[in-house]
C-alpha beads as a LAMMPS data file, in Angstrom:
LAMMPS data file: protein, C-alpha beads

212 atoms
211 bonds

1 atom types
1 bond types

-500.0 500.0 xlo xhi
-500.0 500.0 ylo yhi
-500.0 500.0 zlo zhi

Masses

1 110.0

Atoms # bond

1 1 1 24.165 18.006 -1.800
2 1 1 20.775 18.006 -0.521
3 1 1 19.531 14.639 1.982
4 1 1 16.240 13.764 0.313
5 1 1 13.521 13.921 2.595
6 1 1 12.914 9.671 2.187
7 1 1 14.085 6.943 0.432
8 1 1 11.927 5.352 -2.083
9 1 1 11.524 2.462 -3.713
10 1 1 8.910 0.269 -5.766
11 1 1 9.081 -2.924 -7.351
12 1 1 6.602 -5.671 -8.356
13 1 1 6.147 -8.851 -6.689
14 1 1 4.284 -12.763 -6.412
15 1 1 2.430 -14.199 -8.557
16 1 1 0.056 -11.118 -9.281
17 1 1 2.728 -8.539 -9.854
18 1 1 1.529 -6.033 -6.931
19 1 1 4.090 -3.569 -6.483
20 1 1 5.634 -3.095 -3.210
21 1 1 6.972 -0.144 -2.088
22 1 1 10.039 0.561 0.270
23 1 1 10.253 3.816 1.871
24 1 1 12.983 4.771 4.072
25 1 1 14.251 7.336 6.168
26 1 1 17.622 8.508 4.955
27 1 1 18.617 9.710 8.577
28 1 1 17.567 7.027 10.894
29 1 1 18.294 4.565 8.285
30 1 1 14.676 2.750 9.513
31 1 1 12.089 1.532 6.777
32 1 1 8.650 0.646 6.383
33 1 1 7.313 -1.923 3.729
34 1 1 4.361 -1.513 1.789
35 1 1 2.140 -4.133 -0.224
36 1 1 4.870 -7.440 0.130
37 1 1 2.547 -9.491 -2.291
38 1 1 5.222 -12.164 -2.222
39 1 1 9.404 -12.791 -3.087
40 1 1 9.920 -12.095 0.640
41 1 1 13.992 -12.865 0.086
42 1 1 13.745 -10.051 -3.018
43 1 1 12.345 -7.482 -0.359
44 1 1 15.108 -8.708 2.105
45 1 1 17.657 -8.338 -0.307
46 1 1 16.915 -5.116 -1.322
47 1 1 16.147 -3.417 2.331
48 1 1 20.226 -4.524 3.483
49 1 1 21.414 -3.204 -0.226
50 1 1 19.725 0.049 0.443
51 1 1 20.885 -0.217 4.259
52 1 1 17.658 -0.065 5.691
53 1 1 15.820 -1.992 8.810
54 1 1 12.091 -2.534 8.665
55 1 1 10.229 -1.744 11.504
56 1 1 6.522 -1.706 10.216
57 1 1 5.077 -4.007 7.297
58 1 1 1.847 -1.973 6.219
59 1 1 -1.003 -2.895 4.029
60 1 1 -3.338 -0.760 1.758
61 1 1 -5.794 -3.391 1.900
62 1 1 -6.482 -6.964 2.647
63 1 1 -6.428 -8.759 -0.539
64 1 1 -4.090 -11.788 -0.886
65 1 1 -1.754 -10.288 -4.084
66 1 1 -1.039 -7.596 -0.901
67 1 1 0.353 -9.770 1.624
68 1 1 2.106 -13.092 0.426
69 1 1 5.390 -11.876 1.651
70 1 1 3.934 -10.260 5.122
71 1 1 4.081 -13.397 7.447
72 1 1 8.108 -14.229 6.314
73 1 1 9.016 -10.922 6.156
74 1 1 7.722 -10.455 9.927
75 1 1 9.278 -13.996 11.249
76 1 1 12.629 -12.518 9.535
77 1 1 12.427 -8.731 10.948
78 1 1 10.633 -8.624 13.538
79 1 1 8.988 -5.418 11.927
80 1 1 5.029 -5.186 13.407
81 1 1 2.127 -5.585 10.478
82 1 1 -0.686 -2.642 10.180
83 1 1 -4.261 -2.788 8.784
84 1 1 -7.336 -0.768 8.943
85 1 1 -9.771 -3.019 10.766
86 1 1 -12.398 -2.666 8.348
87 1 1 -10.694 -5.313 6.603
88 1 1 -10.079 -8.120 9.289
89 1 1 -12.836 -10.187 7.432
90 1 1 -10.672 -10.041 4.754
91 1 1 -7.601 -11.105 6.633
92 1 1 -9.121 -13.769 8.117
93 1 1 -9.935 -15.660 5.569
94 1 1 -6.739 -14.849 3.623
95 1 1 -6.432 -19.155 2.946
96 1 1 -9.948 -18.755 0.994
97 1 1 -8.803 -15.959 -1.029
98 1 1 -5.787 -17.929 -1.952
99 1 1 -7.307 -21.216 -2.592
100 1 1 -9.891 -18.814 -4.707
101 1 1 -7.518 -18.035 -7.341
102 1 1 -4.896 -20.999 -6.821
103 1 1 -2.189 -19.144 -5.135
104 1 1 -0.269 -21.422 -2.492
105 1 1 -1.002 -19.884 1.067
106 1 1 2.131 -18.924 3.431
107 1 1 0.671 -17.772 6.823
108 1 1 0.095 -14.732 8.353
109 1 1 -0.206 -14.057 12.088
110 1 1 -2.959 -11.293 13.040
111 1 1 -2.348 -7.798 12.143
112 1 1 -0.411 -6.012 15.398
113 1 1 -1.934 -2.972 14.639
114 1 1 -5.341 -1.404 13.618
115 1 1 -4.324 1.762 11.418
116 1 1 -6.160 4.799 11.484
117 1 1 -7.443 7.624 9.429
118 1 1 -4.823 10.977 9.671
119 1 1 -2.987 8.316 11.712
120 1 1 1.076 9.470 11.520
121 1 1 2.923 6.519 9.967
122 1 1 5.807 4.821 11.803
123 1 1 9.050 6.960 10.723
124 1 1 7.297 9.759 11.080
125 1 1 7.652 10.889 7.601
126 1 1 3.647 10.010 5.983
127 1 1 0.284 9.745 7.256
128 1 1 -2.438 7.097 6.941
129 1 1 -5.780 7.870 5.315
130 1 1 -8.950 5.762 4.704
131 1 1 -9.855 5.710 1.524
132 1 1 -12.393 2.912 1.318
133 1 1 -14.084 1.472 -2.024
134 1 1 -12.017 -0.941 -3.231
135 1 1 -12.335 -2.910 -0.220
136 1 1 -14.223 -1.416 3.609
137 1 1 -10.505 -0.711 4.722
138 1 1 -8.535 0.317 2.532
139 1 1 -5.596 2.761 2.846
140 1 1 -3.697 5.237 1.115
141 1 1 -0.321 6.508 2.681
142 1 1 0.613 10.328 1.593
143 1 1 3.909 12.004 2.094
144 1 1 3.684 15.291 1.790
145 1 1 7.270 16.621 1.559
146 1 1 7.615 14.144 -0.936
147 1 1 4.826 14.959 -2.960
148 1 1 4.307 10.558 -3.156
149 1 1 1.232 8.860 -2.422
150 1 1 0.793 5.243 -2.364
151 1 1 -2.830 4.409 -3.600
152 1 1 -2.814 1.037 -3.116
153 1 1 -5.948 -0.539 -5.130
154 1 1 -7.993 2.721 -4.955
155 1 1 -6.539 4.762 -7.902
156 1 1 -4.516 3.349 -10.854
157 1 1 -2.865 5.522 -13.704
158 1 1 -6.185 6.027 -16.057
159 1 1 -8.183 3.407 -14.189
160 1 1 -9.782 2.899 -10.551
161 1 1 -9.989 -0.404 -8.159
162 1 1 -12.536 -2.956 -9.159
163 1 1 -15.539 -2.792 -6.749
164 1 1 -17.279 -6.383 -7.505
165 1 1 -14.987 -8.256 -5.008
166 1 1 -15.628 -8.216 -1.238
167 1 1 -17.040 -5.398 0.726
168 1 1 -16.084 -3.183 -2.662
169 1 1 -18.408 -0.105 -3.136
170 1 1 -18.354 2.045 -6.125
171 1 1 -19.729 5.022 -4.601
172 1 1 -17.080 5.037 -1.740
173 1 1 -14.248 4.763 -3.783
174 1 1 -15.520 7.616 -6.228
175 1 1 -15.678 9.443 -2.917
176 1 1 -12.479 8.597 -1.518
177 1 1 -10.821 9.401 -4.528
178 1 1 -12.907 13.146 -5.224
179 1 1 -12.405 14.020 -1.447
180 1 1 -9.336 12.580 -0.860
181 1 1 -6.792 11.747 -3.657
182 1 1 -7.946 14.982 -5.953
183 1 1 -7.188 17.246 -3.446
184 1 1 -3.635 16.446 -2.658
185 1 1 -0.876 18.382 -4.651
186 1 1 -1.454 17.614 -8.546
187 1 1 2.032 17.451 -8.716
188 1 1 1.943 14.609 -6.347
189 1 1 3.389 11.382 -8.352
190 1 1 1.263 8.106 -7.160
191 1 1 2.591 4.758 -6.252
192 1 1 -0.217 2.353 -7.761
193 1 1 -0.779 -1.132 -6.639
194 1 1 -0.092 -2.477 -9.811
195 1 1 1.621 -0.976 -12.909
196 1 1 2.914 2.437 -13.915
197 1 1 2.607 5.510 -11.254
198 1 1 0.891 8.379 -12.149
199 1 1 0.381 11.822 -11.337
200 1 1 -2.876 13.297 -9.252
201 1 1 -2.985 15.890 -11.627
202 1 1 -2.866 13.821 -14.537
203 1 1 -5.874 11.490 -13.066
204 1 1 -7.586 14.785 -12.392
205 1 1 -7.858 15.306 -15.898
206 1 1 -7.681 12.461 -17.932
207 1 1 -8.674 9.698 -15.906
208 1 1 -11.569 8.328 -17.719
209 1 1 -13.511 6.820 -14.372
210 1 1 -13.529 9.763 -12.249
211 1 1 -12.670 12.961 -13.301
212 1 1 -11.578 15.628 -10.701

Bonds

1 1 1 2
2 1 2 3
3 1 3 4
4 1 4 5
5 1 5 6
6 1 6 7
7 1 7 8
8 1 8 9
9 1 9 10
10 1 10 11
11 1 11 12
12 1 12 13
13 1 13 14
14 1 14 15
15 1 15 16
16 1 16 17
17 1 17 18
18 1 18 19
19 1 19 20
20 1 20 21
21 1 21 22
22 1 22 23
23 1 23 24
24 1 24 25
25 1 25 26
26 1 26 27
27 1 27 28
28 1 28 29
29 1 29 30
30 1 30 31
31 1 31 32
32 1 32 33
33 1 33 34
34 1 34 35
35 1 35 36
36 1 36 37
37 1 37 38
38 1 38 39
39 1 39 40
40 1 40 41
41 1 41 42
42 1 42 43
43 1 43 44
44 1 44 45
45 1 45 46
46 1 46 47
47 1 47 48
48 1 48 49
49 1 49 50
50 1 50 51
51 1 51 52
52 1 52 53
53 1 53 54
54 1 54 55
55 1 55 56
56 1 56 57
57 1 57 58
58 1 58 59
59 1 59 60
60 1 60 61
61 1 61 62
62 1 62 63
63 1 63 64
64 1 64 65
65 1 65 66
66 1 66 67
67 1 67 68
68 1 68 69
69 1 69 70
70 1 70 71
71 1 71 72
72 1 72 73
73 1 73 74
74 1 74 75
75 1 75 76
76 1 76 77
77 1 77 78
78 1 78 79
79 1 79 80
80 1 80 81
81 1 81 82
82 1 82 83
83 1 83 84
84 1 84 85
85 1 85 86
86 1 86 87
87 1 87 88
88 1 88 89
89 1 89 90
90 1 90 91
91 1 91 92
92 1 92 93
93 1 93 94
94 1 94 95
95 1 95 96
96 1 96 97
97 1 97 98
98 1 98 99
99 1 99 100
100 1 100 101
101 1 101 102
102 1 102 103
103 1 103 104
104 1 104 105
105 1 105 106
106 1 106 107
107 1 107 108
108 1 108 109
109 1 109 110
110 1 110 111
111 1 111 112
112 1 112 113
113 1 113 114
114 1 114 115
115 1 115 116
116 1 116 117
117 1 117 118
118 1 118 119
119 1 119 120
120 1 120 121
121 1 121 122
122 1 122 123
123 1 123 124
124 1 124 125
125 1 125 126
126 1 126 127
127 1 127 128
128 1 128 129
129 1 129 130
130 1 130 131
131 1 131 132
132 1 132 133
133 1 133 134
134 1 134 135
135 1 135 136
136 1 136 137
137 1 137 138
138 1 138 139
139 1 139 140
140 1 140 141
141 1 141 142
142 1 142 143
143 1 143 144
144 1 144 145
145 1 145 146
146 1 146 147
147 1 147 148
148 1 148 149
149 1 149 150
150 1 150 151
151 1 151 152
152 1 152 153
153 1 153 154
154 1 154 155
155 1 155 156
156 1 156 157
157 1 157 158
158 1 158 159
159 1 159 160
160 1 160 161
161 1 161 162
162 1 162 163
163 1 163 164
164 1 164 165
165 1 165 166
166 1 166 167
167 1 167 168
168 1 168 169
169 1 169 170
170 1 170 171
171 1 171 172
172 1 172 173
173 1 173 174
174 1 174 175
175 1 175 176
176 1 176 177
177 1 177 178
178 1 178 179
179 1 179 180
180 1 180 181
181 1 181 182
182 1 182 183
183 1 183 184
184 1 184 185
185 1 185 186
186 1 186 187
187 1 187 188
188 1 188 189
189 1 189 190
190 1 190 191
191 1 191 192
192 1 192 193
193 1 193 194
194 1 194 195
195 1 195 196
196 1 196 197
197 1 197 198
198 1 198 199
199 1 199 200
200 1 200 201
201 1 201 202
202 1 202 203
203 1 203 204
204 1 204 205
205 1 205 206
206 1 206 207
207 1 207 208
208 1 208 209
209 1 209 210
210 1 210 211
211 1 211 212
C-alpha cells in the first residue's frame, strides 16, 4: 500500500468554530499546526492519537478566532509560532480583539518567526504564500503533492474573507485570490478557515464573489 505523501487533518475549534488543521509527515512522524483558535487539550489529544510531534504552530492570519490555543499549545510543545509580519499590529493587540467580541484572553508570547512569501514550510512538505486582503498578512499554505491548500480567511467555499475589519482590503484579496488561489490545480481541495472545504475549481466557477 501506498505511504500518503502527508497526514491530514481538520477540525473546528473555540468559541468561533475556526477550523484547525493538522498536517503531518507520515515518515518523520513530525507535525505542524495550523489555525489553533482554541481547545488546546483537543489539539493535544489528537496530535499523540495520530502519533505526531509538533514542531511549528503557524497562523494564516492574526485574528483572535486563529490563535486562542497558540500560547498553551507552545508552553506544552515547545513547537515555535510563525506569522507574516504584516500582521504584528494585529498580534499585538490580540487582548483588544478579544475583549472586542467578549472572548476571555489566554496569552500569547511574540511570534518566533516572520513567515515569508514562497517561504518552504517546516516539514518540508508545503510552501507559504502571501495572500493579503483579508488582513495585510495573511497566509495561505499549498501542498502541492497533495493537491491541499489551506486558505485561511482569504477564500471560503462560495464566499471570500470579510474586508471591513483591520488592515482588510477588497482589492488585495480579489488579487490574491485571481493571481494566486485560481491558478493552483482546480483539482486542488481547500482547507477553509471556517466551514466546509472546497475545491479551486469549483470557486473558479461558481463562486459568486470572484469568479476565476
Amino acid at each position: 500500500m501506498q505511504t500518503p505523501t502527508l497526514i491530514r487533518e481538520t477540525f473546528p475549534v473555540g468559541p468561533l468554530q475556526c477550523n484547525c488543521t493538522i498536517i503531518g509527515d507520515p515518515v518523520t512522524k513530525k507535525a505542524i499546526v495550523v489555525d489553533p483558535g482554541g481547545d488546546h487539550q483537543l489539539i493535544l489529544d489528537r496530535l499523540d492519537q495520530l502519533g505526531l510531534k509538533v514542531v511549528s504552530i503557524i497562523h494564516t492570519h492574526a485574528h483572535l478566532d486563529h490563535f486562542l490555543a497558540s500560547g498553551e499549545m507552545k508552553k506544552a510543545t515547545g513547537a515555535t509560532l510563525h506569522l507574516h509580519k504584516d500582521d504584528k499590529f494585529l498580534w499585538d493587540n490580540l487582548e483588544m480583539q478579544c475583549k472586542l467580541f467578549g472572548v476571555p484572553y489566554n496569552p500569547v508570547p511574540a511570534p518566533d518567526h516572520w513567515l515569508q512569501d514562497d517561504e518552504e514550510l517546516p516539514c518540508g512538505c508545503g510552501v507559504a504564500m502571501h495572500t493579503p486582503g483579508h488582513t495585510p498578512g495573511s497566509m495561505s499554505f499549498w501542498f502541492p503533492e497533495a493537491k491541499l491548500l489551506i486558505a485561511g480567511d482569504t477564500l471560503f467555499r462560495r464566499g471570500i474573507g470579510r474586508t471591513d475589519l483591520w488592515g482588510g482590503d477588497y482589492a488585495q484579496i480579489e488579487t490574491s485570490i485571481r493571481q494566486r488561489l485560481y491558478t493552483l490545480d482546480e483539482d486542488a481541495v481547500v482547507v477553509t478557515g471556517h466551514g466546509p472545504d472546497t475545491q479551486i475549481g469549483d470557486e473558479i466557477r461558481e463562486n459568486p464573489f470572484i469568479r476565476g
